[in-house]
C-alpha positions as CSV (number, residue, x, y, z in Angstrom):
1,X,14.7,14.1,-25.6
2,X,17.0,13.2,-22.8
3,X,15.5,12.7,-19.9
4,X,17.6,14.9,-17.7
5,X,16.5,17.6,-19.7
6,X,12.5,17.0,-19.1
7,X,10.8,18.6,-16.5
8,X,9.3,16.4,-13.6
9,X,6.0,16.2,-12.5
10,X,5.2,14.7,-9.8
11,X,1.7,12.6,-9.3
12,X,1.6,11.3,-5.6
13,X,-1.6,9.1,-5.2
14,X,-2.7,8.4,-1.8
15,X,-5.6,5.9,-0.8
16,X,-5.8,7.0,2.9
17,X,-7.2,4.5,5.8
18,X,-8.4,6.0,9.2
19,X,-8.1,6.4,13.0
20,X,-9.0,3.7,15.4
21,X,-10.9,4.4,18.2
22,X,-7.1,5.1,20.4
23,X,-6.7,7.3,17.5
24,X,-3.8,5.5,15.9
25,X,-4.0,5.1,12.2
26,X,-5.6,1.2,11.0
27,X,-2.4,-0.2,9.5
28,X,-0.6,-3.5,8.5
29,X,2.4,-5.1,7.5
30,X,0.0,-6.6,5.0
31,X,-3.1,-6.0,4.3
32,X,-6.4,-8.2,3.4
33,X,-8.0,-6.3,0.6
34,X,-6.7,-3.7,-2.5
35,X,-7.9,-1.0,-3.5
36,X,-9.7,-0.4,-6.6
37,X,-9.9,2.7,-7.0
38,X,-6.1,3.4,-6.3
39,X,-5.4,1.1,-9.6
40,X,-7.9,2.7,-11.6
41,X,-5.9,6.1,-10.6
42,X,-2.9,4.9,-11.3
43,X,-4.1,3.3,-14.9
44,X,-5.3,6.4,-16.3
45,X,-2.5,8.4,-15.0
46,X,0.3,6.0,-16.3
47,X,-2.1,6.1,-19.9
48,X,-1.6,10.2,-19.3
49,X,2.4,9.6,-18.7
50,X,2.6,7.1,-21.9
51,X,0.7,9.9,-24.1
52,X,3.2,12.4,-23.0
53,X,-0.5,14.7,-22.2
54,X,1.7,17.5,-20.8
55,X,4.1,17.2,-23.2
56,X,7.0,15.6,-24.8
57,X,9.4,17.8,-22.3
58,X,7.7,16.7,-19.5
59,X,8.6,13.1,-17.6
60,X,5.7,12.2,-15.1
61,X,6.9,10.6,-11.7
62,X,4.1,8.5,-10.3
63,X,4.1,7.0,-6.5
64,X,1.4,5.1,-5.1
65,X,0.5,4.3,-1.5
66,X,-2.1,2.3,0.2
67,X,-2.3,3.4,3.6
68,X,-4.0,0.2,4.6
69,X,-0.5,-1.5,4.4
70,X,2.5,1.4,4.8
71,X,2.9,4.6,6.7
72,X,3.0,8.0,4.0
73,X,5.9,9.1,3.7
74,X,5.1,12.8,3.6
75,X,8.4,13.9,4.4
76,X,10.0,12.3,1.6
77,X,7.2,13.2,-1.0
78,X,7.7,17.0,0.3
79,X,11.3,17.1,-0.6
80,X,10.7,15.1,-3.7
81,X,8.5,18.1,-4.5
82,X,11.0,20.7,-3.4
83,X,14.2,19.3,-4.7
84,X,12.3,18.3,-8.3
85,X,11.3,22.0,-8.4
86,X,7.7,21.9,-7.1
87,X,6.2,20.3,-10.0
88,X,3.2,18.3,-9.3
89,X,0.2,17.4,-7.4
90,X,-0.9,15.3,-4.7
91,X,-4.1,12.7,-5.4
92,X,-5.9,11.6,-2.3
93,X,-8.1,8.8,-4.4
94,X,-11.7,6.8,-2.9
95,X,-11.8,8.7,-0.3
96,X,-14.3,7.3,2.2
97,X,-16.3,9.6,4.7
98,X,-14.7,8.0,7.5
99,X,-11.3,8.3,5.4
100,X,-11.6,11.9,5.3
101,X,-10.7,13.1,8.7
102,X,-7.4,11.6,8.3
103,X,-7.3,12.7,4.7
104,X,-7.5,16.1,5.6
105,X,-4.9,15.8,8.3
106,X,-2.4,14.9,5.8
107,X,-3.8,17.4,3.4
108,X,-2.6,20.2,5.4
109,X,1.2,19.1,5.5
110,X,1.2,19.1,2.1
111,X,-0.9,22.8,2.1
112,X,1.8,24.4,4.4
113,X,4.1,23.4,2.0
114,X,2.3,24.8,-1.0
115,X,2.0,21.3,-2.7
116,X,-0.7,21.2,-4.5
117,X,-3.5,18.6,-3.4
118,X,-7.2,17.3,-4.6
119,X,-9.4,15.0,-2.9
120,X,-11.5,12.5,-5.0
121,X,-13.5,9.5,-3.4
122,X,-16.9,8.7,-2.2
123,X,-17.7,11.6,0.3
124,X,-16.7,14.5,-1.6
125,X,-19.1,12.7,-4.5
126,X,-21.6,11.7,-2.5
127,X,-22.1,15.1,-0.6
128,X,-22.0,17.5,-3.9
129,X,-24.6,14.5,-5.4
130,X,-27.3,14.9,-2.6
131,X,-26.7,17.7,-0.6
132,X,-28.1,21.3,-1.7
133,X,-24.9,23.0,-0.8
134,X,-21.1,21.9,0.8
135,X,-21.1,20.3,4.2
136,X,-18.8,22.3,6.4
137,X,-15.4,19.6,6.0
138,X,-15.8,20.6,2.4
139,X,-15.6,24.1,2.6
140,X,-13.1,23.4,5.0
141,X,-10.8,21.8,2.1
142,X,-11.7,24.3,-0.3
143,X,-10.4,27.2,2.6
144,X,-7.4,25.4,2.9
145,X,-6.7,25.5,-1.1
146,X,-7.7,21.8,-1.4
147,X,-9.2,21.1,-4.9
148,X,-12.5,18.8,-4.9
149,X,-12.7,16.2,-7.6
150,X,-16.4,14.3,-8.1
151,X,-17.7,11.9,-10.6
152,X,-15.2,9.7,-12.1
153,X,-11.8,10.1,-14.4
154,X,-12.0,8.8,-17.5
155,X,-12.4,10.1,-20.9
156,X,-9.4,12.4,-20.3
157,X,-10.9,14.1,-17.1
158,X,-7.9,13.3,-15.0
159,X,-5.8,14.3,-18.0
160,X,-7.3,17.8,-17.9
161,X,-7.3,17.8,-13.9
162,X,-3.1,17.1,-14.3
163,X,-3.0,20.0,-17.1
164,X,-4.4,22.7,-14.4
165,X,-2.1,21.0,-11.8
166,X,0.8,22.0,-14.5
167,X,-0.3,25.0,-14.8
168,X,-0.7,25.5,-11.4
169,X,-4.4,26.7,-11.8
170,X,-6.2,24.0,-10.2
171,X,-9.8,24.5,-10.0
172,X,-11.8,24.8,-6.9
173,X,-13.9,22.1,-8.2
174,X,-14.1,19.7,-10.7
175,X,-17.4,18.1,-10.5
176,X,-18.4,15.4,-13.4
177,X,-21.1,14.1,-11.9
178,X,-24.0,14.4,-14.4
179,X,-21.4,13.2,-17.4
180,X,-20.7,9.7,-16.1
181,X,-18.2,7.8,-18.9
182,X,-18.0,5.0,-20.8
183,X,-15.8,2.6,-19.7
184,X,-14.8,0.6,-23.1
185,X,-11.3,1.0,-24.5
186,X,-10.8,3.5,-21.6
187,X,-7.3,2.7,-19.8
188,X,-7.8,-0.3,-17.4
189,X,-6.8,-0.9,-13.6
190,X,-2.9,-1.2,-12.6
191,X,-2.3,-2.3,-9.2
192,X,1.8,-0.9,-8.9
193,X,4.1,-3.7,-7.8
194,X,5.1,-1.6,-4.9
195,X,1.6,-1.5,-3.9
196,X,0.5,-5.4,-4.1
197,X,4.2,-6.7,-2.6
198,X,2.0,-5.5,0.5
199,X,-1.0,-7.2,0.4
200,X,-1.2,-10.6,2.3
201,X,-1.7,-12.3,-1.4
202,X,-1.4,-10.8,-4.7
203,X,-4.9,-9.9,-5.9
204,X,-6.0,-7.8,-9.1
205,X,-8.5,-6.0,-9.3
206,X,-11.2,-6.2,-12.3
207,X,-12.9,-2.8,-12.8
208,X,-15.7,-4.6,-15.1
209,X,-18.6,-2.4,-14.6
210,X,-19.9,0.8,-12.7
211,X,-23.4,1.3,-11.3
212,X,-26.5,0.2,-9.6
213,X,-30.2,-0.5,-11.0
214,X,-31.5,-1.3,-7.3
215,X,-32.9,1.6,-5.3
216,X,-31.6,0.8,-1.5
217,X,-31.9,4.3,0.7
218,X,-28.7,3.0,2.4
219,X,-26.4,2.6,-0.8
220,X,-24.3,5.3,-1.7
221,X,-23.1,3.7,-5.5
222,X,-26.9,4.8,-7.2
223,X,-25.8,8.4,-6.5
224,X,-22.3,8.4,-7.0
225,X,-21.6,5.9,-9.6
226,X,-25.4,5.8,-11.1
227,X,-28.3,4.1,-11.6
228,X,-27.5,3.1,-15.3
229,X,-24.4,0.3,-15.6
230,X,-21.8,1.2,-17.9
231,X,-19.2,-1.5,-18.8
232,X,-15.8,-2.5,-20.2
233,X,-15.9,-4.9,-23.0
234,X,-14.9,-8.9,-22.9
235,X,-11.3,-8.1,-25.0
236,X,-10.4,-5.4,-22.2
237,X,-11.0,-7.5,-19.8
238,X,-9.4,-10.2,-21.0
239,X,-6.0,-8.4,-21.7
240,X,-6.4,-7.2,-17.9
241,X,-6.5,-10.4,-16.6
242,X,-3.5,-11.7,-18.9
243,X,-1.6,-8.9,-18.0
244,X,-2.1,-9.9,-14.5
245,X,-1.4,-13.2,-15.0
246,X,1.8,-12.5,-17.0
247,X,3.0,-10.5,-13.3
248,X,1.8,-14.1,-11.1
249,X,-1.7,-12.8,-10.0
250,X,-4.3,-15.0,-11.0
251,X,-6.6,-14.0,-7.7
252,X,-8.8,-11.5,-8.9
253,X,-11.7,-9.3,-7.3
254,X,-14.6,-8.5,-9.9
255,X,-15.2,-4.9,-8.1
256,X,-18.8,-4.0,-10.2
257,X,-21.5,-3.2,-7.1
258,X,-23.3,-6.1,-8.6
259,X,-21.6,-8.2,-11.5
260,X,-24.9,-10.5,-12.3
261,X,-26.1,-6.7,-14.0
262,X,-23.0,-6.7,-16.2
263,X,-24.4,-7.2,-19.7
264,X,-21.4,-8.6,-20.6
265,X,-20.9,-11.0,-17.5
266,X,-21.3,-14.4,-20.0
267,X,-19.1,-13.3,-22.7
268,X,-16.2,-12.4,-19.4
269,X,-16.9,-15.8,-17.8
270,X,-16.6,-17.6,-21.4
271,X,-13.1,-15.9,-21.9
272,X,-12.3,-16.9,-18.3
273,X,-13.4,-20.5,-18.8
274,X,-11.3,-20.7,-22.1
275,X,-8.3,-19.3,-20.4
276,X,-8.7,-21.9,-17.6
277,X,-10.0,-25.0,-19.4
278,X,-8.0,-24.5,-22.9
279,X,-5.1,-22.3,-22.7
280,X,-3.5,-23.7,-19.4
281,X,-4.3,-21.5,-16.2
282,X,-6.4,-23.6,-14.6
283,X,-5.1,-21.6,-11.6
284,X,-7.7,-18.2,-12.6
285,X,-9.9,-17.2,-9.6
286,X,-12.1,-14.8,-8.5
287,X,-14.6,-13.1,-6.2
288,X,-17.5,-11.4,-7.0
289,X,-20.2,-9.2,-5.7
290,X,-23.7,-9.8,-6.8
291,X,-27.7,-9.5,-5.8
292,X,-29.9,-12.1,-4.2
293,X,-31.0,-12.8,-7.7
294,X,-28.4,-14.0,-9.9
295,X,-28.7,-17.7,-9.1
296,X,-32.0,-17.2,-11.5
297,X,-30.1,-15.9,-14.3
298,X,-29.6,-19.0,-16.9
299,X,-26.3,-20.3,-17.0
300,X,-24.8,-18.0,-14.0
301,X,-24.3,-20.2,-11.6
302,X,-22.8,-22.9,-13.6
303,X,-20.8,-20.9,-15.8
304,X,-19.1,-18.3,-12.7
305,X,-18.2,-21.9,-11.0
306,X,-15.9,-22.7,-14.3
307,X,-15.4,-19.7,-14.7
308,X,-13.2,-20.3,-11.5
309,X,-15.4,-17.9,-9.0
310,X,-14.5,-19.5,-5.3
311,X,-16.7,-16.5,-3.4
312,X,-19.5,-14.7,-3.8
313,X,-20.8,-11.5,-1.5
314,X,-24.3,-11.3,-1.2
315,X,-25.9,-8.0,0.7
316,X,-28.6,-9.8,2.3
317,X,-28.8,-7.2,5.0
318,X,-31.5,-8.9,6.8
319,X,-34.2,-11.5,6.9
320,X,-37.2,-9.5,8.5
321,X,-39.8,-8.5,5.8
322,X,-40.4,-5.0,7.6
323,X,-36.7,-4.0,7.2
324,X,-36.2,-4.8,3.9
325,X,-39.6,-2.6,2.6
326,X,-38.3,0.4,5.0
327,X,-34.5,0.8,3.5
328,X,-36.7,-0.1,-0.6
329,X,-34.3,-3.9,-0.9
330,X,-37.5,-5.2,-2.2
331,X,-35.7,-7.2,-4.7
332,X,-34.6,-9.4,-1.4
333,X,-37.2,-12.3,-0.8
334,X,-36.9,-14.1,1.8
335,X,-38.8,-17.3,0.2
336,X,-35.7,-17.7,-2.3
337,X,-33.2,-17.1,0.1
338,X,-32.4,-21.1,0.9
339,X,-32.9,-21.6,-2.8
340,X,-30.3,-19.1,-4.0
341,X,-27.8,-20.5,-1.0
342,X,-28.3,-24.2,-1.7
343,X,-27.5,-23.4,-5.3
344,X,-24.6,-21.5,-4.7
345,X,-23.3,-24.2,-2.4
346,X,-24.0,-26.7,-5.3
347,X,-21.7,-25.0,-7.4
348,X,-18.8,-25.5,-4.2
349,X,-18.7,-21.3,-4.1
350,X,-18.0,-20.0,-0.5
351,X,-21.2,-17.6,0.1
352,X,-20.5,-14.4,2.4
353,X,-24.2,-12.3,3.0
354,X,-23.6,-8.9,4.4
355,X,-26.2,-8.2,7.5
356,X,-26.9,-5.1,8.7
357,X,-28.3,-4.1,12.1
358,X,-29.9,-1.2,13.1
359,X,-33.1,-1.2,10.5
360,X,-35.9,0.3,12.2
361,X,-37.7,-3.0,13.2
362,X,-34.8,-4.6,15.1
363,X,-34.3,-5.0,18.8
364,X,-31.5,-6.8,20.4
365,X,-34.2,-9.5,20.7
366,X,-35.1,-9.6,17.2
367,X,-31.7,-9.5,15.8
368,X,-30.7,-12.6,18.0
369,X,-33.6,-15.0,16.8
370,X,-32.8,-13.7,13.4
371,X,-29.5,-15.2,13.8
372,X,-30.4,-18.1,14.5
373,X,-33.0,-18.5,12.1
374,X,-30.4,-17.8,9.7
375,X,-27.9,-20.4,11.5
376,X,-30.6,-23.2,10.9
377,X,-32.6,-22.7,7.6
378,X,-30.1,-20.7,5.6
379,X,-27.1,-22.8,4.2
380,X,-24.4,-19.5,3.9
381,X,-21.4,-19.9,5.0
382,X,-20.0,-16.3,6.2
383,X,-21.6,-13.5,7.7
384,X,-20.3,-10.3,7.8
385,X,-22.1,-7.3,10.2
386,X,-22.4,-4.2,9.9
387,X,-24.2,-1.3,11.4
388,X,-26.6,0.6,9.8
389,X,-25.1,4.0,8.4
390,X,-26.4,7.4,6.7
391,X,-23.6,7.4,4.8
392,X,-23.2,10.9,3.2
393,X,-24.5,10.4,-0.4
394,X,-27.3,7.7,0.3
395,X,-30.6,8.7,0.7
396,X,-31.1,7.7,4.0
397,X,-27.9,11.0,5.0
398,X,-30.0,13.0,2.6
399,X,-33.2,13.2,4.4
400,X,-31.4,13.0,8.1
401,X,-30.0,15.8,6.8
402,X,-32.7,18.0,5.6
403,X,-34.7,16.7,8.4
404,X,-32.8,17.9,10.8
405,X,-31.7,14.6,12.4
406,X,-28.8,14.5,14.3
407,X,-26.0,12.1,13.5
408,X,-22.7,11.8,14.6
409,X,-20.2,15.0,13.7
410,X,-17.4,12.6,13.8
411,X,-16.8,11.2,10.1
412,X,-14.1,8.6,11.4
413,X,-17.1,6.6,12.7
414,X,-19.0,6.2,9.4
415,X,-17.0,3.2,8.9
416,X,-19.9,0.8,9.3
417,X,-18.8,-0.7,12.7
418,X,-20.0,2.6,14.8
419,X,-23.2,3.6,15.9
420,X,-24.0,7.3,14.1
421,X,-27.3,7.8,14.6
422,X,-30.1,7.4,17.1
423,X,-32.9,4.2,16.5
424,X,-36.2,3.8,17.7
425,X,-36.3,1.3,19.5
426,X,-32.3,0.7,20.9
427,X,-30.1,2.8,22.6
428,X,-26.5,3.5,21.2
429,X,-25.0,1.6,23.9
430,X,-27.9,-1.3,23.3
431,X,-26.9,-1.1,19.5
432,X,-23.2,-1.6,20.1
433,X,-23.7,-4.6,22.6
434,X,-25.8,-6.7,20.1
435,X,-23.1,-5.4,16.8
436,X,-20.4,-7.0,19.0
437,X,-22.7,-10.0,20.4
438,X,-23.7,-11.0,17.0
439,X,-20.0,-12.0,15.9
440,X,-19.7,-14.8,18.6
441,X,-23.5,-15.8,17.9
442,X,-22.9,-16.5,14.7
443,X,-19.5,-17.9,14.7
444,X,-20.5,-19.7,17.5
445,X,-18.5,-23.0,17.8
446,X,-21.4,-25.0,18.0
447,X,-22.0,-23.3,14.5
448,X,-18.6,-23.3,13.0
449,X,-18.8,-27.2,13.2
450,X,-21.8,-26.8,11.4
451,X,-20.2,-24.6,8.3
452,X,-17.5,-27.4,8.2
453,X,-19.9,-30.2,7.7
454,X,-22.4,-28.7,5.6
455,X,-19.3,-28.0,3.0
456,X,-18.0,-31.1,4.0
457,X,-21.2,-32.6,2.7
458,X,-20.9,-31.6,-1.2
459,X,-20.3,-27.7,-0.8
460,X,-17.6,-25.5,-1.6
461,X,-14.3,-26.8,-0.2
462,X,-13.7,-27.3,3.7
463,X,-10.5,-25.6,4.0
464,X,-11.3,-22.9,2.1
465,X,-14.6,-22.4,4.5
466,X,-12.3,-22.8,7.3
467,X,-9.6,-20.4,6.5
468,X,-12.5,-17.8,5.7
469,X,-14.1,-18.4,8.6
470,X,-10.2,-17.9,10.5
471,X,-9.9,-15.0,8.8
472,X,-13.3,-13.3,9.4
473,X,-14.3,-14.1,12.8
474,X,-10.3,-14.2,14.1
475,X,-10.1,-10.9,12.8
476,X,-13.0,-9.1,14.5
477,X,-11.9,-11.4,17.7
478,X,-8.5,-11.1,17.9
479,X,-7.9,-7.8,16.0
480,X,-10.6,-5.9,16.8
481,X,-11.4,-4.8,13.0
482,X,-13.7,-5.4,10.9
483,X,-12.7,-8.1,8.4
484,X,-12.6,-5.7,5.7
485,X,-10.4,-3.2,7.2
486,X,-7.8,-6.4,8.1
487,X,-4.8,-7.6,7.9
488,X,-1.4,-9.5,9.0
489,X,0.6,-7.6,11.9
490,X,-1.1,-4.6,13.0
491,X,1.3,-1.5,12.9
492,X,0.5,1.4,15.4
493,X,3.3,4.5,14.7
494,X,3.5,6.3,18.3
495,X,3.9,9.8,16.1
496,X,0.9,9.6,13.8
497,X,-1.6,9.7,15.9
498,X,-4.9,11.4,15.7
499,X,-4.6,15.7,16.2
500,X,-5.9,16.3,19.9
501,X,-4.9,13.3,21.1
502,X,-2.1,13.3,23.2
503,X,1.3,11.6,21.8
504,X,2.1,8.8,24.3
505,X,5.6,8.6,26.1
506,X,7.9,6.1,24.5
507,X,8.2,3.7,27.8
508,X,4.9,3.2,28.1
509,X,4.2,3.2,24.4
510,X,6.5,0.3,23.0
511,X,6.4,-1.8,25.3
512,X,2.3,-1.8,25.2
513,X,2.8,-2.7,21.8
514,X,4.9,-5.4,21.8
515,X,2.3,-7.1,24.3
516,X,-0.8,-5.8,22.3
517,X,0.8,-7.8,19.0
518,X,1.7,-11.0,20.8
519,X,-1.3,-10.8,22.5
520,X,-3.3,-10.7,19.2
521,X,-1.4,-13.0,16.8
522,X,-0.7,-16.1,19.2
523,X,-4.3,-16.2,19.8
524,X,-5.0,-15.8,16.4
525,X,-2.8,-18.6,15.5
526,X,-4.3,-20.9,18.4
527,X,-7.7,-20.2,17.3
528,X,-6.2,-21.8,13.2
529,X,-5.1,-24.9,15.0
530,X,-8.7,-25.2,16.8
531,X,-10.1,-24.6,13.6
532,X,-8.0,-26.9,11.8
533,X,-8.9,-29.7,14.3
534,X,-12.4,-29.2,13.4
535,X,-11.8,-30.1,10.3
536,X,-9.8,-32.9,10.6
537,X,-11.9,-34.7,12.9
538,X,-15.0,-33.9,10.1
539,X,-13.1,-35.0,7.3
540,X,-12.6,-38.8,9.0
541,X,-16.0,-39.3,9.7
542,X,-17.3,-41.9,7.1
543,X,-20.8,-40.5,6.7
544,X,-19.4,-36.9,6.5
545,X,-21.1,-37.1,2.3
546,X,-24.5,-38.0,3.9
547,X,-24.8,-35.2,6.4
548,X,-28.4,-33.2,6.7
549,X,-30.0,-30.4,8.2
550,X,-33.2,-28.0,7.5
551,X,-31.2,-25.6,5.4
552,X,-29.8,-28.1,2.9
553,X,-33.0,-29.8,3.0
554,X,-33.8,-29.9,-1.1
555,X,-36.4,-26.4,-2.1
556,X,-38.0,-27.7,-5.2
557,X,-38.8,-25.4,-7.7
558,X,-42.0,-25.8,-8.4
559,X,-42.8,-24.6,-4.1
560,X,-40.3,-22.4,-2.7
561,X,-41.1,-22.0,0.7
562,X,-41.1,-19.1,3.1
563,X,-38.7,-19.7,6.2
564,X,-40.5,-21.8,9.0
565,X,-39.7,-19.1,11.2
566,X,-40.9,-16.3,8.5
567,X,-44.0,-15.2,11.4
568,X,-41.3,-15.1,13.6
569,X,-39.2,-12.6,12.3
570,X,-41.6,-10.5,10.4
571,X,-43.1,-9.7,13.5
């Protein structure tokens, strides 16, 4: 059939960011990190457009926008929908609770015009999974005509969701929760060109696995995604990553919660290792999330190292015995943590350890000798904070909630870099202070010399600890966001910002700006230079090879020690 003849439908998928605390929308010429979750969206609904699921008269139009990295063009996509007839639905995908605030802000645009809209993502899962009934933002959607989507999309789900959108007879609620899918031979992730021309550096994402066996009251994935792991299969993955590499990406993020739990994580790495070893793309990289386990898994180590891993992210989330027992990390031992980092580091991966403060034990006090117990028995090389949460859909929300314990109304804060709740023993304001201290005591330069030698000295590559070290640390420093909410150029847009607070007048606005960015990337740039001085000076120092200190002091296997300063923090 010719296609001026077919009916459009348009498919608008949005992966929303959120206000800063100005209330300006976090936004980049290019952004750090991709989203996941938009490719998976737009895989299954360019398998739905390739099937011709609503028919061989109908031609699907699919847009796709990160918000992380470009300002929605909602006036455009509203008379795409009205000159195109009205045909369609717009997909606001991995919605995050702190997300949603400024989901629903441009839900209602699209409402007034009588676009049909749904709202997928973590919050509206995580809050139908643990709460006995809808949290008042939900109902608030469902008022407004918004359709809630929960669980995940495969298996055709998303195909029927777009037949109701045809139809125009959405549901109120699609809710697959207790029907997780499979994941083998189901359409795999597409990240649109439009959408990674906008990252920093092309990276794919690698959807291998779904699910959590660990039972941490903080985590939101058990609840959402499941306790069981469901996986793709090796030849899946494989045509993923080729298909990638046939479009220049040979970056990749292995997204899984915790990839050491993928039964199928040795037959991936031995495809990976052929591709890079035998078939000429020696180039193949990858990051990974995994548990403070996996070094003891046979062959992990060695084989995600030719594999072509360059980073791993551990959740460590603290070193104090007490903590971990109270939020159930009991898999996390602090006697193998120099172990598992020294045999990382062996293998020349970059280690990043989430930390979290906030865990019932901690004080300000605490949390600093922590730190630097960490800085001088624990060989990792990056450190990422974050604040403890009750993210809506972990347990830890769950009971606050039924207890009756307040936490803070305003979503946009759950972000993991807000205080949201009240702690025993800190104030908010106390809390805050030692969040923001703990940055410069870690990444201290005292410190940062330290990273650079200790890589220097047989462990993952220099530069590459350096320029993650510029781009974590700067980030936070210079940017003022978290390193995972980053990116290259900060764009503020003087009309979108947050409803109830004021638009501010042109003269004052622009110029502002213009200071704000030179004031942040000139700073950002000095602080590379500094950093690559570091290096240089390390890299001429003859004995650089020889260097030692008390974290890469040797653990043997037969004794792995607790921490010297395990009385310490356990107190």
């Amino acid at each position: 059939m010719n296609n001026s003849t077919k009916t459009k439908f348009f498919v608008e998928l949005i992966k929303p960011s959120h206000y800063d605390d100005d209330g300006y929308v976090i936004q980049w010429r290019r952004s750090w990190i991709p989203s996941n979750t938009l490719a998976c969206i737009y895989g299954l609904t360019q398998d739905a457009a390739e099937q011709s699921a609503l028919g061989t008269d109908v031609e699907f139009d699919i847009n796709a926008y990160d918000e992380m990295n470009i300002a929605i063009p909602v006036a455009d996509i509203i008379r795409r929908f009205k000159n195109g007839g009205g045909n369609g639905v717009v997909l606001f995908v991995g919605v995050q609770s702190n997300q949603f605030p400024r989901t629903m802000d441009i839900a209602r645009k699209f409402r007034d015009e009588n676009i049909q809209v749904a709202i997928g993502g973590f919050h509206t899962s995580g809050c139908i999974a643990m709460l006995p009934q809808l949290p008042e933002e939900l109902k608030e959607a469902t008022e407004a005509g918004i359709t809630l989507f929960a669980g995940e999309a495969e298996e055709g789900r998303l195909i029927n969701v777009l037949k109701d959108a045809y139809q125009r007879k959405m549901k109120p609620l699609y809710n697959f929760l207790g029907d997780l899918p499979g994941l083998e031979g189901q359409p795999m992730p597409i990240t649109p060109t439009s959408v990674a021309k906008r990252l920093v550096s092309k990276i794919g994402c690698v959807d291998a696995g779904r699910g959590c066996s660990f039972l941490c009251s903080f985590c939101t994935v058990i609840n959402v995604q499941g306790r069981k792991s469901r996986y793709r299969n090796p030849d899946d993955i494989e045509k993923l990553i080729r298909s990638n590499l046939s479009n220049d990406i040979n970056d990749f993020f292995l997204t899984d919660d915790n990839f050491a739990r993928n039964k199928n994580w040795e037959a991936v790495f031995d495809r990976l290792i052929d591709l890079r070893e035998n078939q000429g793309f020696k180039h193949v990289k990858f990051t990974m999330q995994i548990d403070s386990l996996a070094h003891k898994i046979k062959n992990f180590v060695s084989k995600a190292a030719r594999a072509g891993c360059r980073r791993v992210f551990i959740g460590l989330e603290s070193i104090n015995p007490e903590n971990l027992e109270a939020v159930n990390k009991r898999q996390n031992k602090i006697t193998d943590y120099r172990k598992m980092f020294q045999t990382w580091r062996n293998a020349r991966v970059v280690t990043v350890a989430g930390y979290i403060l906030g865990f019932p034990a901690d004080t300000p006090e605490k949390i600093e000798q922590d730190i630097k117990t960490i800085q001088q028995e624990i060989p990792v090389d990056l450190l990422e904070f974050f604040c403890l949460t009750p993210l809506p859909g972990s347990e830890d929300h769950k009971n606050n909630h039924l207890n009756g314990v307040r936490m803070d109304p305003d979503l946009n804060k759950y972000d993991l870099e807000h205080v949201t709740m009240e702690h025993a023993q800190m104030s908010g304001e106390e809390w805050m202070q030692i969040y923001q201290k703990a940055w410069d005591l870690y990444y201290s330069p005292e410190h940062i010399e330290t990273l650079i030698r200790r890589a220097a000295a047989g462990g993952p590559n220099p530069s590459r600890v350096m320029l993650h070290i510029h781009q974590f640390y700067g980030t936070i420093k210079y940017q003022k966001v978290h390193p995972l909410q980053g990116g290259f150029i900060r764009r503020k847009i003087r009309t979108q910002r947050r409803p109830g607070m004021p638009q501010e007048n042109p003269i004052t606005f622009y110029p502002r700006r213009v200071w704000e960015t030179v004031s942040a990337i000139i700073p950002f740039g000095i602080y590379y230079f500094k950093l690559r001085s570091i290096r240089k000076k390390i890299k001429r120092e003859p004995g650089r090879r020889s260097y030692m200190d008390k974290a890469l002091i040797p653990v043997k296997e037969t004794e792995e020690k607790p921490l010297e300063n395990e009385s310490i923090v356990s107190k």
